[in-house]
Every structure is written in structure tokens, then in C-alpha cells.
VMD Tcl script that draws the C-alpha trace (Angstrom):
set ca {
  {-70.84 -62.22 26.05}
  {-73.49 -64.86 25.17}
  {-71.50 -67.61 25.95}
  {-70.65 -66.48 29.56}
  {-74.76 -65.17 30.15}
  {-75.67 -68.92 28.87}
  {-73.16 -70.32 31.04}
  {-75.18 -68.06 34.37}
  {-72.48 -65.81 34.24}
  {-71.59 -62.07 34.40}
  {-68.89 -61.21 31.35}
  {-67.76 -58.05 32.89}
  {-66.01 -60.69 35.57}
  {-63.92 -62.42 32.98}
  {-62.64 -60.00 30.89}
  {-63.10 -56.23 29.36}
  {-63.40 -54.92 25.59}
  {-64.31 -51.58 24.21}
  {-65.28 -50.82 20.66}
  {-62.94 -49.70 18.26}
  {-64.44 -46.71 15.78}
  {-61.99 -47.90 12.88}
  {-62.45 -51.36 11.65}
  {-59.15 -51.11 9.13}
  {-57.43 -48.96 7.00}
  {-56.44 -49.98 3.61}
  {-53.47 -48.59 1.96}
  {-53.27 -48.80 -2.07}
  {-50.46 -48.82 -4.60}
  {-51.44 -45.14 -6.10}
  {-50.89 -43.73 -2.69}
  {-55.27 -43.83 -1.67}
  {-55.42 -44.40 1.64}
  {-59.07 -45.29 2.81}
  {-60.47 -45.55 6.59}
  {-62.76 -48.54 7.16}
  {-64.77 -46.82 9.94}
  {-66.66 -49.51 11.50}
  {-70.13 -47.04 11.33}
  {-71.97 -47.56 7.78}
  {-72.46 -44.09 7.08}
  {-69.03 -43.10 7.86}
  {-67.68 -45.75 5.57}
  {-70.51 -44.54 3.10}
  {-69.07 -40.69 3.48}
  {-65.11 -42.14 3.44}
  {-65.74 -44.29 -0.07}
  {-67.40 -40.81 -1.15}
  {-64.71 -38.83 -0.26}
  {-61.92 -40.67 -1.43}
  {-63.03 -42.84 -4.38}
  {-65.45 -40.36 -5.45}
  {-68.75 -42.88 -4.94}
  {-71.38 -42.38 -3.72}
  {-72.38 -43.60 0.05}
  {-75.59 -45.15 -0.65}
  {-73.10 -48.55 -2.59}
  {-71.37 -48.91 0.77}
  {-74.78 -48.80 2.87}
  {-76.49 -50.75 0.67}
  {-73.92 -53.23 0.82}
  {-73.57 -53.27 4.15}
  {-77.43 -53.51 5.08}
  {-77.27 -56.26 2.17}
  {-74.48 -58.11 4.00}
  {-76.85 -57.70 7.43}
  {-79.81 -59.21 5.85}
  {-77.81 -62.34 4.14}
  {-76.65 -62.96 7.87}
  {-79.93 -62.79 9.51}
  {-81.15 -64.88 7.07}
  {-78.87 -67.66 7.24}
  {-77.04 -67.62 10.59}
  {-79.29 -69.64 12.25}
  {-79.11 -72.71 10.06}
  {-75.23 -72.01 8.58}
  {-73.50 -71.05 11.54}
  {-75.49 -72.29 14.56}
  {-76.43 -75.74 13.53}
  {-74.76 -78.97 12.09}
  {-75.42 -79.33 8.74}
  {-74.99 -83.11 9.12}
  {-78.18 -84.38 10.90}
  {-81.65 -84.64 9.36}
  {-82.81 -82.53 12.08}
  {-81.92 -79.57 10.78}
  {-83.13 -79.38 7.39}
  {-86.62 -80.06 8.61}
  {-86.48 -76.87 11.87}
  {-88.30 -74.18 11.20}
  {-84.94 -71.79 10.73}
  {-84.26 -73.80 7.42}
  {-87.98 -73.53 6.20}
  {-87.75 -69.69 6.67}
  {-84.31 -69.90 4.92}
  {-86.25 -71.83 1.93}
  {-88.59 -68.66 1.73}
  {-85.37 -66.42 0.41}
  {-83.47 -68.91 -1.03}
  {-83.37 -66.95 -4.79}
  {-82.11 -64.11 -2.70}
  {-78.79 -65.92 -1.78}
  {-75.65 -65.63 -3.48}
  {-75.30 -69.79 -4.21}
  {-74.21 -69.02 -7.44}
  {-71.03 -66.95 -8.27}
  {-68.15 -66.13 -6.34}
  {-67.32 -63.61 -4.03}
  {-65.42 -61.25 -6.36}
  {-68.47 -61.99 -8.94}
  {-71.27 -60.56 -6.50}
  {-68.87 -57.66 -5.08}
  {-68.07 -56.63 -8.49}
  {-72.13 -56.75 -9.27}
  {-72.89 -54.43 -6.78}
  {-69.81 -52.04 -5.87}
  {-68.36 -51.32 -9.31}
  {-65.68 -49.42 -8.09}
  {-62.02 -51.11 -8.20}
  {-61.29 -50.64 -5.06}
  {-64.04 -50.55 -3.19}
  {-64.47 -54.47 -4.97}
  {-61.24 -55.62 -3.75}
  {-61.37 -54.16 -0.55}
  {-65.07 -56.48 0.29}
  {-63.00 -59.27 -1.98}
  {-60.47 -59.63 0.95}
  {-62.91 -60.53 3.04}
  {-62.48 -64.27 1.70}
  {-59.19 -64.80 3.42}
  {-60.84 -64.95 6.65}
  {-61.85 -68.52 5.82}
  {-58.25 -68.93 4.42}
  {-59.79 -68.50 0.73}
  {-59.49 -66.88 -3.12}
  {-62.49 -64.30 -3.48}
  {-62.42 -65.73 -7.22}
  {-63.12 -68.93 -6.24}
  {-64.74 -68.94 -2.88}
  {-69.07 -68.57 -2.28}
  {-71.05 -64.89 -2.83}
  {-72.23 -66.24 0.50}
  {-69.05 -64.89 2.30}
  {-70.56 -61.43 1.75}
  {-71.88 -62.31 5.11}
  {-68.76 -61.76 6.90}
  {-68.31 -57.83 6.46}
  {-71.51 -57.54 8.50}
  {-69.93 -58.57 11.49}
  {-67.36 -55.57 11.29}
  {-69.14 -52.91 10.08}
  {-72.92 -53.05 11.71}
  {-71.97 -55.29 14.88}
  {-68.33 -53.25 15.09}
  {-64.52 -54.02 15.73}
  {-63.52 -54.42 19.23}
  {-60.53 -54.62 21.18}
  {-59.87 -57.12 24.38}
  {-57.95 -54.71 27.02}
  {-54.79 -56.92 27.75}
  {-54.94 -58.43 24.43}
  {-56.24 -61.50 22.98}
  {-54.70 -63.80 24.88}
  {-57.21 -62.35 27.46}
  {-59.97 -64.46 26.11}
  {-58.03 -67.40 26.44}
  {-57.94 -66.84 30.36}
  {-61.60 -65.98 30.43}
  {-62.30 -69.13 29.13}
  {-60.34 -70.96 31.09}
  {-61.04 -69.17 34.65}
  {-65.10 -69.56 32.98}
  {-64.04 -73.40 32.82}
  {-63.01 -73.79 36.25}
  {-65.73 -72.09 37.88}
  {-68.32 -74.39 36.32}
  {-65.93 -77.42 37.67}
  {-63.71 -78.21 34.67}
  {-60.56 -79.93 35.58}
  {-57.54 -79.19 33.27}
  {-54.85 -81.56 32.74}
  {-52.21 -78.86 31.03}
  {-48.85 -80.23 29.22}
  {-50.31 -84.26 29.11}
  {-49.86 -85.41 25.66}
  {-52.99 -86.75 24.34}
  {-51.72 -89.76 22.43}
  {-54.58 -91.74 21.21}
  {-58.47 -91.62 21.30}
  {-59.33 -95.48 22.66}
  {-62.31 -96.79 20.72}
  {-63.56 -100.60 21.06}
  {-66.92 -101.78 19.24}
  {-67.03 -98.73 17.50}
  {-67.42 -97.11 20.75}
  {-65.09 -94.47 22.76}
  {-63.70 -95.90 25.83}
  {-61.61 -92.38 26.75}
  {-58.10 -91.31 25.68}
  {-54.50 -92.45 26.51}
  {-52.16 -89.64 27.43}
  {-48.69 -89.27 28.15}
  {-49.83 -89.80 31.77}
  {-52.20 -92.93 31.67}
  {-55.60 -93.45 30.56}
  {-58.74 -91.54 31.17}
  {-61.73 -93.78 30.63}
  {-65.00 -91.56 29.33}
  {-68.12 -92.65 26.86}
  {-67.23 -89.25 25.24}
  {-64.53 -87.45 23.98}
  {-64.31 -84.27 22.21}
  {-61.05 -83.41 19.65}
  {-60.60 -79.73 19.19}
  {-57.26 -81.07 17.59}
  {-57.29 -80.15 13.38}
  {-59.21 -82.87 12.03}
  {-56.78 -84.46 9.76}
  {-54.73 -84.74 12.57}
  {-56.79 -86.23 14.81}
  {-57.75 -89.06 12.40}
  {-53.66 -89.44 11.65}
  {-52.19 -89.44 15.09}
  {-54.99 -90.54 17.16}
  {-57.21 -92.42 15.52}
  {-54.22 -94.43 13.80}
  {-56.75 -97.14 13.45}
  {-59.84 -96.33 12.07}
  {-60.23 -95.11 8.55}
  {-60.69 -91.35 8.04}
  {-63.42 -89.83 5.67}
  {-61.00 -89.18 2.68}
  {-63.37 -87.17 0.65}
  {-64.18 -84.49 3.34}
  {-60.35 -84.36 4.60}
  {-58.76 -84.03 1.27}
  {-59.81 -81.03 0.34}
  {-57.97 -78.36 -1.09}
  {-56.06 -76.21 2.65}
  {-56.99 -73.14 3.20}
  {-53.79 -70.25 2.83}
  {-51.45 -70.15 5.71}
  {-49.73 -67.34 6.67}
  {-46.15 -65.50 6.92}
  {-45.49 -63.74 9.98}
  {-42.89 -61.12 10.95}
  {-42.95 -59.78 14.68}
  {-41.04 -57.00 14.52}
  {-40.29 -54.35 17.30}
  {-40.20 -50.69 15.69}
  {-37.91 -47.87 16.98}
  {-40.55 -45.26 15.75}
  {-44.26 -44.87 15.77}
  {-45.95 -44.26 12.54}
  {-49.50 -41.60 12.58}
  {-50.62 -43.22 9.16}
  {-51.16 -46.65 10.42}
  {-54.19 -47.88 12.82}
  {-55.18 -51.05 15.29}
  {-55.24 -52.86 11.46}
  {-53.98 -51.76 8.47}
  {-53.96 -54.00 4.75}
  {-51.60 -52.76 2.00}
  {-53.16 -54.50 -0.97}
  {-51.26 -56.00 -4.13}
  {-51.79 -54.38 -6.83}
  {-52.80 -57.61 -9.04}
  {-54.83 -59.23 -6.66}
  {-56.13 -61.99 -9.05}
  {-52.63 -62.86 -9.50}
  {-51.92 -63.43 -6.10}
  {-54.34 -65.53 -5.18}
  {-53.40 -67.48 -8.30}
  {-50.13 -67.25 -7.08}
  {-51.25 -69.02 -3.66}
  {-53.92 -71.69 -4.36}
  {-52.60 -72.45 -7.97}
  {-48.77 -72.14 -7.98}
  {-48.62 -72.57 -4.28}
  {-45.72 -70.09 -3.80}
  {-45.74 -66.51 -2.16}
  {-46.43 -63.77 -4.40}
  {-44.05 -61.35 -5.41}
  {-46.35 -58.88 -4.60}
  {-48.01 -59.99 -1.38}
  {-51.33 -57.93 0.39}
  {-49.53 -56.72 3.74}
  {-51.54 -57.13 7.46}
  {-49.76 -54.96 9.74}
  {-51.45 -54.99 13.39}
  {-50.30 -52.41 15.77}
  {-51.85 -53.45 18.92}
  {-49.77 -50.86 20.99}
  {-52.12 -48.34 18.83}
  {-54.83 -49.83 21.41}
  {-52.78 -50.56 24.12}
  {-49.65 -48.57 24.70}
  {-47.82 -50.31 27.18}
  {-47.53 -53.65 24.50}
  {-44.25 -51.37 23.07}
  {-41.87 -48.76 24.89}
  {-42.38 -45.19 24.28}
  {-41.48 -43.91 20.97}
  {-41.78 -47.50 19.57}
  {-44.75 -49.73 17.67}
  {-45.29 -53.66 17.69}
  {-45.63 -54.47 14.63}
  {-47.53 -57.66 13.47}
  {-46.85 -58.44 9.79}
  {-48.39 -60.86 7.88}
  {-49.00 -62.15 4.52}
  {-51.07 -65.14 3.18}
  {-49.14 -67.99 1.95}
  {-49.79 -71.53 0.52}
  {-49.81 -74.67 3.21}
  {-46.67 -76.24 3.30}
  {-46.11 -79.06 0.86}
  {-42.31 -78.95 0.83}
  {-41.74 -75.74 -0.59}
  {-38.10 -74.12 -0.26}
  {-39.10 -72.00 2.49}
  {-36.29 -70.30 3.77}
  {-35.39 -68.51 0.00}
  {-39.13 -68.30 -0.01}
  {-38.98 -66.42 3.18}
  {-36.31 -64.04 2.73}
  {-37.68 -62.49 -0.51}
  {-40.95 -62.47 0.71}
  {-39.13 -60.14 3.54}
  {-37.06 -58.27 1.38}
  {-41.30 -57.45 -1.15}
  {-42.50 -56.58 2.39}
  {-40.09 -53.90 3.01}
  {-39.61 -52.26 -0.16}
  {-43.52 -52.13 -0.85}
  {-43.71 -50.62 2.70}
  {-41.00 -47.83 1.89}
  {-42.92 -47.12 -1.29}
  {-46.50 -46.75 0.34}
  {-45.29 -45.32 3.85}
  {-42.39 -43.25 2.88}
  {-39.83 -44.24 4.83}
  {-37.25 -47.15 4.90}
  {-38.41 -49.64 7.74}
  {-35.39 -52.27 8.19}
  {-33.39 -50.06 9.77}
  {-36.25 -49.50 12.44}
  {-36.22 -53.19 12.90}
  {-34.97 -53.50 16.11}
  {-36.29 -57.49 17.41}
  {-37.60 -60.20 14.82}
  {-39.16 -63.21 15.15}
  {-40.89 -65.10 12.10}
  {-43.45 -67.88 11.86}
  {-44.03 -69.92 9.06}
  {-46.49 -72.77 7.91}
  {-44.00 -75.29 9.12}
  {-43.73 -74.07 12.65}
  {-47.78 -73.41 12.53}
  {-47.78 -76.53 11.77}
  {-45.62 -77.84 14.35}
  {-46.41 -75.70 17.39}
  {-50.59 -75.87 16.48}
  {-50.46 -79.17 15.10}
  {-52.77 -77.35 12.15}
  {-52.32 -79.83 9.31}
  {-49.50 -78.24 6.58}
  {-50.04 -75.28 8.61}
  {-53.79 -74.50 6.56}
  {-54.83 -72.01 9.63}
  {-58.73 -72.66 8.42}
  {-58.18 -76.50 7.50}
  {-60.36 -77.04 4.22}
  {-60.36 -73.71 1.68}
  {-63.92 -72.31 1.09}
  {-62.56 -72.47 -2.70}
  {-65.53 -75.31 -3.72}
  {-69.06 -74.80 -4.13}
  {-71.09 -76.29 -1.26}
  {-67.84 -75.68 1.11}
  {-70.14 -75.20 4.16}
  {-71.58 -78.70 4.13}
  {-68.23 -80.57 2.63}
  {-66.53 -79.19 6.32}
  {-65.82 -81.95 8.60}
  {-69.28 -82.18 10.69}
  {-69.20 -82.20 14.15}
  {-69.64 -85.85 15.14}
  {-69.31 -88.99 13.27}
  {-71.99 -91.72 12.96}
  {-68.87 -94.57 12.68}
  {-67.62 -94.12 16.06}
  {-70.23 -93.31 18.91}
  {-69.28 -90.55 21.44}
  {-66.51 -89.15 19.61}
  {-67.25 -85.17 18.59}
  {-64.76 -82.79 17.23}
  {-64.73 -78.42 17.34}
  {-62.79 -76.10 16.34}
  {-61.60 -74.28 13.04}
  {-61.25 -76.99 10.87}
  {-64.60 -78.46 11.17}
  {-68.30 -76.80 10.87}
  {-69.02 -73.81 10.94}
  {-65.20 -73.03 10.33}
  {-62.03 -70.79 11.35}
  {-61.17 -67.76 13.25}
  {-62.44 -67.52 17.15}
  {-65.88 -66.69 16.96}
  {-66.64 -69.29 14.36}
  {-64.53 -72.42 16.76}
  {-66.56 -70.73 19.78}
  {-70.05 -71.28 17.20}
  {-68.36 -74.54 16.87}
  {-67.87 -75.98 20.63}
  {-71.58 -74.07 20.95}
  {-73.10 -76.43 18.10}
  {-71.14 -79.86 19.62}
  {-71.82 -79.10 23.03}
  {-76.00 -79.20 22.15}
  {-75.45 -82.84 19.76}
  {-74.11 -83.83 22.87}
  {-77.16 -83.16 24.87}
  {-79.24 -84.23 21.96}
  {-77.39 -87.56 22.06}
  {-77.52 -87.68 25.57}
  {-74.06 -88.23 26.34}
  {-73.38 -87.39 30.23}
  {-69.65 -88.07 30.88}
  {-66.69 -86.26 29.02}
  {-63.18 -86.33 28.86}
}
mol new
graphics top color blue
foreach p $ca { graphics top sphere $p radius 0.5 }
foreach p [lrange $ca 0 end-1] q [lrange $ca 1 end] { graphics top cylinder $p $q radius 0.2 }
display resetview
């Protein structure tokens, strides 16, 4: 909504949501099946209920994870972290007033297990690392933000799906005058004097002082900057997890499962090992199933479910992906017959699978990393790719694999932070 109100416009004309009262639900190997309910208390009373805590962790948690956001949104999410600027506003001097209240120190598993105790209850907060494509062992306390955002602000649902916010965007482009040039190969960024002078395309050149690459950043530097050196030390990083992907059509509709549903591993320090370490799939994957026709029947025909099933995976480096793949199918079915009681290939009736090499390919997301750099490093927030660079003048970048990071509403925060350098900077013309 705030981007379309900044922009002097009226959401409601671009597209419709409505709020989902059940965030997840998490499925575990000794049959517990828990309800995220998006509400604190409810969450609170389900945790009670069926793990035999008491509410007050969950709330505490939660109210916990609000306060960390508050705190630090400002200066973590809604400003670049590589101009001087920052550090001396007066969001970062009221940051400096909590800072021995922030989880710097420790990882995310580390702080959950601190103040939740409970098993499952840890590893169900743990997972939330994988929405920056990262291992809970390994990745910031500070990601404790992230449940905030599900659980006090709430889970919500785009009626026609999220391709629907695509199309806002787009129709919200064009009515403030932006002229898209669809299917036109962008083949180099021109720079001369360590200046942009606009882009060649598979259709000519555009000339423009400014240019802005929403393209991964390793890529961009790679294919069209072939020129100019890249900053090695910020784009080497360790990727983020990709993902496995089976879009299957179900002949039958299943009560037990929601909008989202995780089945967890049952050694889930071993599978992350499995992924950033060994960089292979684990035997015993975590499971995302998302049943959007839960939300929005007509996705599937009557009687039947769309299910989207995914698992997270290492980035492609040349591993044998197609034996990979099939027993990686073959774990995904029999841990699904185990937990849901009943055999699912035979319901199987369309497939279609994505990998990290056709991520890679048809998102031209470096070795298919969905979040580009892991948060798996201390300091990962200001080791991201910034939003400019100082070495060529007018060029900016957005998107998931640069500050703030992955996942929509973080590349929205993204074009939101590059779009006010570029007023700072005083750029006027844009390609």
C-alpha cells in the first residue's frame, strides 16, 4: 500500500488482498501438527495446547521480535548502509541507544534456543532463516526480526495470485508515464570516463546519465559490465540455498493442509549442514507445500489441489542433478505418506519441476542462489552489494541480491532506498 499512497495513488485500484488468519502450519515427524495462527495469542494458546508451553514464550517472543524491528528498520532496511549519511541520521543515533539489546552476537538458532526452550517451538522460529536463503546455525540473532512481519503485521493473500502484484506494478508504472520496452535483450551497460552513457539492447542503444540493474548482481558485473572490474570481495560470498520445486496437480483435496504448510526434517542441523557444507540435498529435506487453491478455488478443478512443493537446495556448482532430483522426489513422497497418511504419487496427475539450473537460466539468478549472498557471515547486512557504486557514476542496482536483500517486500525496500540516492545524487534522466 505505501508504495502506491507515495506514488499519489489509491491501492484499492491496482489490486486486492485480504488477510489470512493462519500464517502456516507445521507438520512434525512424531505426528504434532501445530497451527501458526497469524494472531499472537492464538499462537500463544496453540504452542500451549499442543507442546504443552506456556503462551506467555510465544508472546514474548513475538512482542520481542516487534521491538527488534522497530528498532532497527529504519536504518537496516530503509537506508543504504554504504554512505556516510546514514550513520550520522538521527534513526542510527536512536539505534546506538539499544545497541546491547540487539542480537549482534550469536546466531539465530543460539537466541531462539535462549528464549523458547522448547524443541520445536526453536526450530519452528529457526526456519525463519531460509527466507534470506540461510542456516539458522550460522546466520545473525538479528533475523529474529523477520517473524514479526507474519505474526503482528499478518499473512495475506493477493486475490488472483501473486502474479497480481506484478501487474499492479506495472499498470502503477504506466500511469506515472513509464515506457516499457518488454522482450529487448539488455546486452551491455555503456560506460565511458567512468560515467554511464545508457545501455545497448538487442534493439539499439538507449543513451541515459543513469541506469538502474535490477539484474542479480554478479550477473550484471559478468554479462554487462564485461569491462570493468567487479568488487570480488562483496560478490564472492558464500550463495544463499536455492530451491527444488515440484508443481504438481492433485486428484484429491487434503483437510490437514492450509494456504502454507512446512513438514520439517527431523535433524535439522544436519540438513542445513547437508546444504551449505556438503552442498547436496538432504536425505531428509523440510517440505513447503503451498496450496493456493486453499485461498482461491478456481487455481485447481473441483475435487483437486495445486500443489507447490519445495525444498531448499544448494546453488548449482555442477552437481549431478538429475539423480539428485529423482531421490530427492522419491524422500518427498515417502515422508509425505508417512506424515499425511496416504500415498501421494498416484494422485499426481501433471508435473513440472524447477531446479537451480533452470532458476538460473530463466531468472538469470547467479547458480540459481534465489537471495544472492547467504546471511551465513557476521556483518551480512553491510557485506550485501550496496545500492550504487562510487567507481562508475549513475549506475544503481535493486533487487534481491543487493541491500536490504531477497523476497518481494525486501527488492520493493530495495528500488524504495535507490530510487531516494537517486534524488540525493540528483540524477534526472533514467533508462
Amino acid at each position: 500500500d505505501e508504495l502506491f499512497v507515495l506514488a499519489g495513488k489509491d491501492p484499492r485500484h491496482y489490486f486486492q488482498y485480504k488477510e489470512v488468519p493462519v500464517a502456516c502450519r507445521y507438520f512434525y515427524e512424531d505426528k504434532t501438527v501445530l497451527t501458526a495462527y497469524t494472531a499472537p495469542e492464538q499462537l500463544g494458546t496453540e504452542a500451549a495446547s499442543k507442546l504443552g508451553v506456556e503462551a506467555k514464550v510465544v508472546t514474548d517472543y513475538l512482542a520481542r521480535s516487534k521491538a527488534l524491528f522497530e528498532q532497527t528498520k529504519k536504518v537496516f532496511l530503509e537506508r543504504s548502509l554504504h554512505q556516510w549519511s546514514t550513520y550520522f541520521s538521527k534513526d542510527t543515533l536512536a539505534l546506538l541507544t539499544h545497541i546491547f539489546q540487539l542480537p549482534l552476537i550469536g546466531s539465530l538458532h543460539r537466541t531462539n534456543k535462549l528464549l523458547l526452550e522448547h524443541p520445536k517451538l526453536i526450530q519452528l522460529f529457526d526456519r525463519f532463516a531460509t527466507y534470506t536463503g540461510s542456516s539458522p546455525y550460522q546466520a545473525s540473532g538479528m533475523l529474529q526480526v523477520i517473524p514479526h512481519l507474519e505474526h503482528n503485521l499478518g499473512t495475506f493473500f493477493p486475490e488472483g495470485g501473486m502474479y497480481t502484484i506484478v501487474q499492479s506494478l506495472v499498470q502503477l508504472g504506466e500511469d506515472l508515464g513509464v515506457r516499457y520496452h518488454f522482450s529487448a535483450l539488455v546486452e551491455e551497460i555503456v560506460v565511458a570516463n567512468k560515467a554511464v552513457q545508457g545501455i545497448r539492447t538487442s534493439r539499439g542503444k538507449v543513451a541515459a546519465d543513469l541506469v538502474v540493474s535490477n539484474m542479480d548482481a554478479m550477473l550484471t558485473y559478468q554479462r554487462l559490465l564485461p569491462h570493468h572490474k567487479a568488487p570480488n570481495r562483496t560478490l564472492k560470498q558464500e550463495r544463499s540455498s536455492s530451491a527444488l520445486i515440484f508443481y504438481w496437480g492433485i486428484d484429491a483435496t487434503f483437510e490437514a493442509l492450509s494456504l502454507h504448510n512446512i513438514f520439517f526434517s527431523a535433524n535439522y542441523k544436519q540438513e542445513f549442514a547437508t546444504i551449505f557444507q556438503e552442498k547436496q540435498i538432504p536425505t531428509d529435506p523440510t517440505i513447503y507445500i503451498n496450496v493456493s487453491s486453499k485461498e482461491q478455488p478456481s487455481d485447481a478443478p473441483d475435487g483437486q489441489e495445486n500443489w507447490f512443493v519445495m525444498i531448499n537446495v544448494p546453488a548449482n556448482q555442477g552437481q549431478d542433478w538429475e539423480a539428485r532430483i529423482a531421490q530427492a522426489r522419491a524422500h518427498i513422497l515417502d515422508k509425505l505418506r508417512r506424515l499425511l497418511g496416504k500415498d501421494i504419487e498416484p494422485l499426481i496427475r501433471s508435473e513440472r519441476i524447477q531446479d537451480p539450473r533452470g532458476i538460473e537460466r530463466d531468472t538469470l539468478a547467479y547458480q540459481g542462489a534465489i537471495y544472492g549472498a547467504s546471511s551465513n557471515q557476521r556483518l551480512a547486512a553491510f557485506r550485501r552489494h550496496p545500492n550504487f557504486i562510487r567507481a562508475i557514476k549513475g549506475l544503481y542496482f535493486c533487487g534481491g541480491t543487493v541491500h536490504p536483500g531477497g523476497g518481494i517486500p525486501l527488492c520493493l525496500l530495495s528500488a524504495k532506498i535507490t530510487s531516494e540516492l537517486i534524488a540525493y545524487h540528483g540524477h534526472k534522466q533514467s533508462a
